[in-house]
Kinemage of the C-alpha trace (Angstrom):
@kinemage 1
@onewidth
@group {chain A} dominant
@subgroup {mainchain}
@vectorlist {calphas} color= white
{ca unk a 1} P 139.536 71.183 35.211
{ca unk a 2} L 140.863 69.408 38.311
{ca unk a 3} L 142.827 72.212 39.305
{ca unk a 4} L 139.737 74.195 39.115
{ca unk a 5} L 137.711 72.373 40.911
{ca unk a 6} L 140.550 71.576 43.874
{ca unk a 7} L 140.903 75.482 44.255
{ca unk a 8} L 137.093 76.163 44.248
{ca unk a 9} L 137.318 73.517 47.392
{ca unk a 10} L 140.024 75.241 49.472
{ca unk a 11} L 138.288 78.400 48.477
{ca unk a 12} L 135.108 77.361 49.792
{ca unk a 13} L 136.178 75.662 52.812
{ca unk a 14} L 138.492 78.440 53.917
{ca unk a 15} L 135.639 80.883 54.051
{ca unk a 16} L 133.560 78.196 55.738
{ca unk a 17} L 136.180 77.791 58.207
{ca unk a 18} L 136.686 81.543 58.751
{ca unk a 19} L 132.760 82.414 59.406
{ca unk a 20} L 132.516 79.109 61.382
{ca unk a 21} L 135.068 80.617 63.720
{ca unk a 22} L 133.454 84.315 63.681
{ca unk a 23} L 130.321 82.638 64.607
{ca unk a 24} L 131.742 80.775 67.516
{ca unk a 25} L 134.432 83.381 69.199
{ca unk a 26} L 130.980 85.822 68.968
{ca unk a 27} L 130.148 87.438 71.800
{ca unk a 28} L 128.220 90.458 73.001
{ca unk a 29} L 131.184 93.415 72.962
{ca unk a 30} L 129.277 95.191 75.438
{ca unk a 31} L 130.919 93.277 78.315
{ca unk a 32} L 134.342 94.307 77.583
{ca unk a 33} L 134.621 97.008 81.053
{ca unk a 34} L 137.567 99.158 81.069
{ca unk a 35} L 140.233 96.344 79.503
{ca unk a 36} L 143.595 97.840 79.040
{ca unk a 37} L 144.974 95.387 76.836
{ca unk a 38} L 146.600 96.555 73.412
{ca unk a 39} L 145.060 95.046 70.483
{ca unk a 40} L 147.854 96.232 67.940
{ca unk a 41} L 151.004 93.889 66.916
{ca unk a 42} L 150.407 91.000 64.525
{ca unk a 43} L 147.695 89.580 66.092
{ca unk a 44} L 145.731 92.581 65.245
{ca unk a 45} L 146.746 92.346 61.866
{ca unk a 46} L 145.060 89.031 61.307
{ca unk a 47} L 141.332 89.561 63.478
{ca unk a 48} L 139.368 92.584 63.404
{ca unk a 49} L 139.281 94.685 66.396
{ca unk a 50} L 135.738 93.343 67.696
{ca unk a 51} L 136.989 89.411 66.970
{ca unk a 52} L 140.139 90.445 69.691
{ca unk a 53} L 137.722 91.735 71.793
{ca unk a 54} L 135.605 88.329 71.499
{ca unk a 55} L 138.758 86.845 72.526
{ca unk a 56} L 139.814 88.163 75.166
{ca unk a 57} L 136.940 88.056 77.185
{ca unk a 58} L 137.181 84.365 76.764
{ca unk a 59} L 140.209 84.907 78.321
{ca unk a 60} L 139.672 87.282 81.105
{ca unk a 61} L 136.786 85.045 82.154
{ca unk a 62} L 139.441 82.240 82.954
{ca unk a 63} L 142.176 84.651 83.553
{ca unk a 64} L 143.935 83.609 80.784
{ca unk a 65} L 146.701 86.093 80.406
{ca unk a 66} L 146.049 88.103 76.738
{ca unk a 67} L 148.580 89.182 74.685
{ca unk a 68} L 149.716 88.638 70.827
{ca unk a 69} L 152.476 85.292 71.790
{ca unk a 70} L 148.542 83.690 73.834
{ca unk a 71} L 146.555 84.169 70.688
{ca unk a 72} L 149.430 83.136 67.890
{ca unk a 73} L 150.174 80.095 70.168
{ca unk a 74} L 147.113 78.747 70.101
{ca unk a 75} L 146.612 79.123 66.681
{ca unk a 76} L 149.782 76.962 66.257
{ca unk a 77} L 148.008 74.263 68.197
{ca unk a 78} L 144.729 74.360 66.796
{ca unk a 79} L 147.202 74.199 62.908
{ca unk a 80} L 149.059 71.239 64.745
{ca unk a 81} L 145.647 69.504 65.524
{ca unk a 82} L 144.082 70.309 62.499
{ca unk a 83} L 147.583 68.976 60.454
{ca unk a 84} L 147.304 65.589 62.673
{ca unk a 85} L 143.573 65.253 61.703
{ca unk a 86} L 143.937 65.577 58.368
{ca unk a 87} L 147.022 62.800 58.309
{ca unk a 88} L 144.574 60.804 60.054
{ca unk a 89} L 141.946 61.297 58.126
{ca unk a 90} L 143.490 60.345 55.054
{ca unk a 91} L 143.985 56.780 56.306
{ca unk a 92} L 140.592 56.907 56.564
{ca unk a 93} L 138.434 58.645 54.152
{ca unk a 94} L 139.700 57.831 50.190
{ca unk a 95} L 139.421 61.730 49.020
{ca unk a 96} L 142.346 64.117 50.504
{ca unk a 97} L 139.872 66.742 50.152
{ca unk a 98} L 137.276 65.170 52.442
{ca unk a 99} L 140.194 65.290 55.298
{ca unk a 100} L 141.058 68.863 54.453
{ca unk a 101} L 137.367 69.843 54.899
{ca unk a 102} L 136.898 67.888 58.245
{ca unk a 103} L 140.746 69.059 59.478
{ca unk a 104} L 140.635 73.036 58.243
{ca unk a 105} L 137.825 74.205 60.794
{ca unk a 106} L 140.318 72.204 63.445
{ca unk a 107} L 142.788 75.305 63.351
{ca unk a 108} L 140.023 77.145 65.675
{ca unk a 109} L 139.479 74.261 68.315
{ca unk a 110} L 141.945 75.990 70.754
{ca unk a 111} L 139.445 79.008 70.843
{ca unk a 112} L 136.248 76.508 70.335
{ca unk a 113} L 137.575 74.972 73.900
{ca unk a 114} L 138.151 78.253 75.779
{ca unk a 115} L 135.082 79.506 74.607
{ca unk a 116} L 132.760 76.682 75.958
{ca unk a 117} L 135.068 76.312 79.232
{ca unk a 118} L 134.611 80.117 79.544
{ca unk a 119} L 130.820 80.164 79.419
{ca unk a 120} L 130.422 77.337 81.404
{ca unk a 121} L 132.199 79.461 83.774
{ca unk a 122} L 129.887 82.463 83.218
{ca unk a 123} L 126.843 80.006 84.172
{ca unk a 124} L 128.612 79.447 87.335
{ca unk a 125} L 129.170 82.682 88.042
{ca unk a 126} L 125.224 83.700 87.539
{ca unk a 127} L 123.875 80.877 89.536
{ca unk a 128} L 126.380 82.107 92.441
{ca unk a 129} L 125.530 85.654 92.275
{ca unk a 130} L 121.927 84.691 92.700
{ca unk a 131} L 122.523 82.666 96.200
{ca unk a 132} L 125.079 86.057 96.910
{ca unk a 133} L 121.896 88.622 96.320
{ca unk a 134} L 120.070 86.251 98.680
{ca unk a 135} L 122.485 86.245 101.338
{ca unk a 136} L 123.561 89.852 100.816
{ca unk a 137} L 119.627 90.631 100.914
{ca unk a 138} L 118.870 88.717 104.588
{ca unk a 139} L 122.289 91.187 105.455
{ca unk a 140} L 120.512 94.073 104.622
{ca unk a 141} L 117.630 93.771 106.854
{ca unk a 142} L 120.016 93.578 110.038
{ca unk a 143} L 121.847 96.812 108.465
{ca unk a 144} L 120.739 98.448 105.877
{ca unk a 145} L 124.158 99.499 105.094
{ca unk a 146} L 125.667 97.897 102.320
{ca unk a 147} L 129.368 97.618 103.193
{ca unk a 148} L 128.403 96.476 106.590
{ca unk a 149} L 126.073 94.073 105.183
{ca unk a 150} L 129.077 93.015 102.801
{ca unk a 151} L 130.989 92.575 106.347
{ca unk a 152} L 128.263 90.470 107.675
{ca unk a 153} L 128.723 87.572 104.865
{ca unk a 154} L 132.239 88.075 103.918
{ca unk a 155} L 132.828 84.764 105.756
{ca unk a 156} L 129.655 82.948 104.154
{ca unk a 157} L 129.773 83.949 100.710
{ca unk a 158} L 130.694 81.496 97.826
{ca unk a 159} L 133.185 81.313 95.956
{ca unk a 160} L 134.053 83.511 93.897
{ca unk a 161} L 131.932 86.022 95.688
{ca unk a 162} L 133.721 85.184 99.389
{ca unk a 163} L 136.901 86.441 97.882
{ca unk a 164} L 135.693 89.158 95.808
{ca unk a 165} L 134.346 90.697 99.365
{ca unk a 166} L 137.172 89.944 101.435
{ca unk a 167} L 139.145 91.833 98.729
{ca unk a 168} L 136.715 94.601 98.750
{ca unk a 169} L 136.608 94.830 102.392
{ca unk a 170} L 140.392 95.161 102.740
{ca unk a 171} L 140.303 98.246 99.478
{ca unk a 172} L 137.754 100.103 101.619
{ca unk a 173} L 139.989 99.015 105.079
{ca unk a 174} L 142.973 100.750 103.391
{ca unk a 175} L 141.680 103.740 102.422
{ca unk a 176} L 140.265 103.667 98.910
{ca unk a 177} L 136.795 104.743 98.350
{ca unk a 178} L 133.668 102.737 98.719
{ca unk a 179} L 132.659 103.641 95.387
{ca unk a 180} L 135.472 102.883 94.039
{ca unk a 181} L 136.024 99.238 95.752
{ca unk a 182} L 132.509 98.279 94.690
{ca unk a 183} L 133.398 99.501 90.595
{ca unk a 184} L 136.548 97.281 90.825
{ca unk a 185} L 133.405 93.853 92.142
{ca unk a 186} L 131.805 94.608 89.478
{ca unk a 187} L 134.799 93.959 87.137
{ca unk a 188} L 135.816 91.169 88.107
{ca unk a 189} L 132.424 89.708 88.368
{ca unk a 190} L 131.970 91.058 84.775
{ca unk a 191} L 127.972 90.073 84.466
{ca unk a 192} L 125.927 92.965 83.152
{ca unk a 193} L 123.425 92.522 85.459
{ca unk a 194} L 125.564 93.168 88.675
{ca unk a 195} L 127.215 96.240 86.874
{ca unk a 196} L 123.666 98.045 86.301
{ca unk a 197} L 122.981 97.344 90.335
{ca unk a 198} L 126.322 98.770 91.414
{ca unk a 199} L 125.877 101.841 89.478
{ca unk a 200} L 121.706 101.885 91.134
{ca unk a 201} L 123.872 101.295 94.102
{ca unk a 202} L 125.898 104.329 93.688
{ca unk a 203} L 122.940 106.558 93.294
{ca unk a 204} L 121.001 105.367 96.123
{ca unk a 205} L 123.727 106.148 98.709
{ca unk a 206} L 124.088 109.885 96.724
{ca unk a 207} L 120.349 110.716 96.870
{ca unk a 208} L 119.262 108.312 99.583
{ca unk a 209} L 117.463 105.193 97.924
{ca unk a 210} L 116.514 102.092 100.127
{ca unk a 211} L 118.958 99.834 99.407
{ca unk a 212} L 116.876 96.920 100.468
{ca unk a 213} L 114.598 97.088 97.900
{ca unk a 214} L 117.180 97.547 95.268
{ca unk a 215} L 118.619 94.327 96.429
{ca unk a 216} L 115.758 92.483 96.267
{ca unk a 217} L 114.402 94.040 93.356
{ca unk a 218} L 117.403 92.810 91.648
{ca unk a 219} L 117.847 88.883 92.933
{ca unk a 220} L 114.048 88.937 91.859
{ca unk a 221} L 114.770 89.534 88.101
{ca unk a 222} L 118.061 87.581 88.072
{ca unk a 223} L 116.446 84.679 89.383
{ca unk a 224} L 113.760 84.860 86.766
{ca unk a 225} L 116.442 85.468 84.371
{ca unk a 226} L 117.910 82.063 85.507
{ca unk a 227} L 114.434 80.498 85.746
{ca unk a 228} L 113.634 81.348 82.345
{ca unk a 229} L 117.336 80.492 80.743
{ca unk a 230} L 116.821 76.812 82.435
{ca unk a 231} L 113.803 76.939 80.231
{ca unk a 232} L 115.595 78.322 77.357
{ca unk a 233} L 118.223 75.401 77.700
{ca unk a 234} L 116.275 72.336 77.617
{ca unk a 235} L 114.656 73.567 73.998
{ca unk a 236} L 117.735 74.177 72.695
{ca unk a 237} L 119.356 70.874 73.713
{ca unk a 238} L 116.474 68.741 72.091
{ca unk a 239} L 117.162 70.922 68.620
{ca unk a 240} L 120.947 70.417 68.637
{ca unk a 241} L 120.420 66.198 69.756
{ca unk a 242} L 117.863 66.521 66.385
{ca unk a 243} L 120.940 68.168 64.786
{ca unk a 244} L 123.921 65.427 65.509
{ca unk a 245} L 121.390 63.094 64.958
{ca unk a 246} L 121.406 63.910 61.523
{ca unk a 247} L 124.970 64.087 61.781
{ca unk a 248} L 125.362 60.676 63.193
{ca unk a 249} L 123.128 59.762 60.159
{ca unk a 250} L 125.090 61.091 57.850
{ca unk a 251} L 128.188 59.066 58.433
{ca unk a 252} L 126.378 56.163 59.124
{ca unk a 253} L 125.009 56.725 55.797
{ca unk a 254} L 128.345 57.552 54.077
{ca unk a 255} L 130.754 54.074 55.891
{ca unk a 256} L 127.855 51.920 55.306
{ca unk a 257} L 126.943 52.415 51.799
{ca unk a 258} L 129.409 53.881 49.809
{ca unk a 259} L 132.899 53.472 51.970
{ca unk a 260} L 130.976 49.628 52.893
{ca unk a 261} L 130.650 49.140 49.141
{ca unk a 262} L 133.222 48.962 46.528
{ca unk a 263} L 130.560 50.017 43.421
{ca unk a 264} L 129.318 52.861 44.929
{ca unk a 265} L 132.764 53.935 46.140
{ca unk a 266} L 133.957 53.846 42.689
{ca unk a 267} L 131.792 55.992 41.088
{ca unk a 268} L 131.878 58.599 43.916
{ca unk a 269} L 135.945 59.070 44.347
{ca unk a 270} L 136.596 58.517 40.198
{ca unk a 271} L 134.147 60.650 38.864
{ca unk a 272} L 134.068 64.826 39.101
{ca unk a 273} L 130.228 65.151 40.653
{ca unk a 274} L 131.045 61.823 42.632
{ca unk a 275} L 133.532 63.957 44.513
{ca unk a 276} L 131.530 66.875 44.731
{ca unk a 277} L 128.697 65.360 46.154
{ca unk a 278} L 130.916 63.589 49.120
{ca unk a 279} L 132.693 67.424 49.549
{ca unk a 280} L 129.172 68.908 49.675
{ca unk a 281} L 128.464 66.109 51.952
{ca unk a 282} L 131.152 66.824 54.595
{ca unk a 283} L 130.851 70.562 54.468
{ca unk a 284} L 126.700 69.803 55.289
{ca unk a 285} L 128.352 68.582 58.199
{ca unk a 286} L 130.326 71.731 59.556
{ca unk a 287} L 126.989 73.037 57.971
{ca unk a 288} L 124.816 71.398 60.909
{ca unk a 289} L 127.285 71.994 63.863
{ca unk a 290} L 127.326 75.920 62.349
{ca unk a 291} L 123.548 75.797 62.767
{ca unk a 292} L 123.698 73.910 66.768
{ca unk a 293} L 125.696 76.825 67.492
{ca unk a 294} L 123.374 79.606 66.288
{ca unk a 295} L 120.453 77.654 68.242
{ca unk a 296} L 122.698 77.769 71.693
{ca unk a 297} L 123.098 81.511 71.171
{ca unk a 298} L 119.383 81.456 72.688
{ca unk a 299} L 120.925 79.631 75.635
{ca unk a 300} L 122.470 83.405 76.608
């Protein structure tokens, strides 16, 4: 029966663990613009072609290099993590399966950390491609030709954006096309919303569109993209403080009056549904962080 009941626990936690990592390496696919990278090797043995793509634009966002030895090697530190927790754990918690619950998820942390660095990176970039529509916009109503008004803030720009032109500026200086120069910005800026106005771009200086207004146009919905996003994250931080609330709770809860008290503790590590309940417990846990992370989806 114990045997049972031990592999019904890995079972469970293992798929736990393996949605709790889908969920957080999720991303919207439709970024991914013209990457060359191979998925195959062993690496894509293991994921699914959209979870590689997830990946990797984690990656390219910190200019990570991707490749099959990248994603294996931090798997082997996220196991080596999740291996120390559990060791740890064990001093503290009386059940080994409690520590295998709280350590398992742990073998994803590498990817958990690259994926919040990454989108705090992305917030960056959107609040600085707002103040570059503004400047590039003022540009525009000296000249409005774009890659002269790109020359007129080259040396003003913020970073990323000042080297992004200067690099432009020296593609178009030594010979490639302007069209092609501004497709390679967009790239590396890799936000949806500046793709869309390079290709508008494109078409106004083929059939003669007012540039101007397309600029403007355009800083005018990205900043009330941004406004309403800054709206968008101050719900969703008071739900997920509600949510480790009722995390912190929960251990409270568990060291003060069953770890805190030797009757209690007895009947919940010696008994089947003693354990059980503490397992169910713990996984409530992963359960409620699962949940925080759904609610900052809303956040993009």
């Amino acid at each position: 029966m114990n045997i049972i009941i031990v592999s019904l626990k890995i079972f469970v936690v293992s798929i736990f663990s393996y949605v709790f990592f889908k969920v957080l390496t999720n991303q919207d696919t439709s970024e991914i613009q013209a990457l060359s990278m191979n998925k195959k090797g062993i690496a894509r043995k293991i994921f699914s072609a959209k979870e590689l793509s997830n990946i990797e634009i984690c990656f390219k966002k910190l200019s990570i290099p991707y490749n099959t030895i990248t994603v294996l090697g931090l798997f082997l530190v996220g196991f080596i993590i999740s291996i120390v927790v559990f060791f740890i754990c064990n001093l503290i918690f009386p059940l080994s399966s409690i520590s295998f619950i709280i350590a398992c998820p742990l073998v994803s942390a590498p990817f958990w950390l690259i994926k919040y660095i990454a989108n705090k990176e992305q917030e960056k970039m959107e609040y600085g491609l707002n103040n570059f529509f503004i400047q590039l916009k003022s540009a525009l109503k000296v000249n409005p030709e774009i890659i002269e008004a790109l020359r007129r803030i080259q040396n003003i720009a913020m970073e990323p954006f000042l080297g992004y032109t200067k690099q432009l500026l020296i593609e178009i200086n030594t010979g490639k096309l302007p069209e092609k120069a501004l497709e390679n910005f967009a790239y590396k800026v890799n936000i949806k919303k500046f793709s869309f106005y390079i290709n508008n771009l494109k078409y106004c200086q083929v059939y003669g569109g007012d540039i101007t207004t397309l600029t403007e146009k355009t800083q005018e919905t990205l900043s009330e993209a941004l406004k309403q996003k800054r709206k968008r994250l101050k719900e969703t931080r008071s739900i997920c403080i509600v949510l480790y609330i009722l995390i912190i709770i929960d251990i409270y809860m568990y060291f003060s009056f069953i770890q805190g008290n030797k009757y209690y503790l007895d009947i919940m590590t010696n008994t089947d549904m003693g354990k059980c309940i503490l397992d169910i417990n713990f996984l409530s846990i992963w359960g409620i962080l699962w949940l925080s992370r759904v609610v900052k989806r809303f956040d993009y």
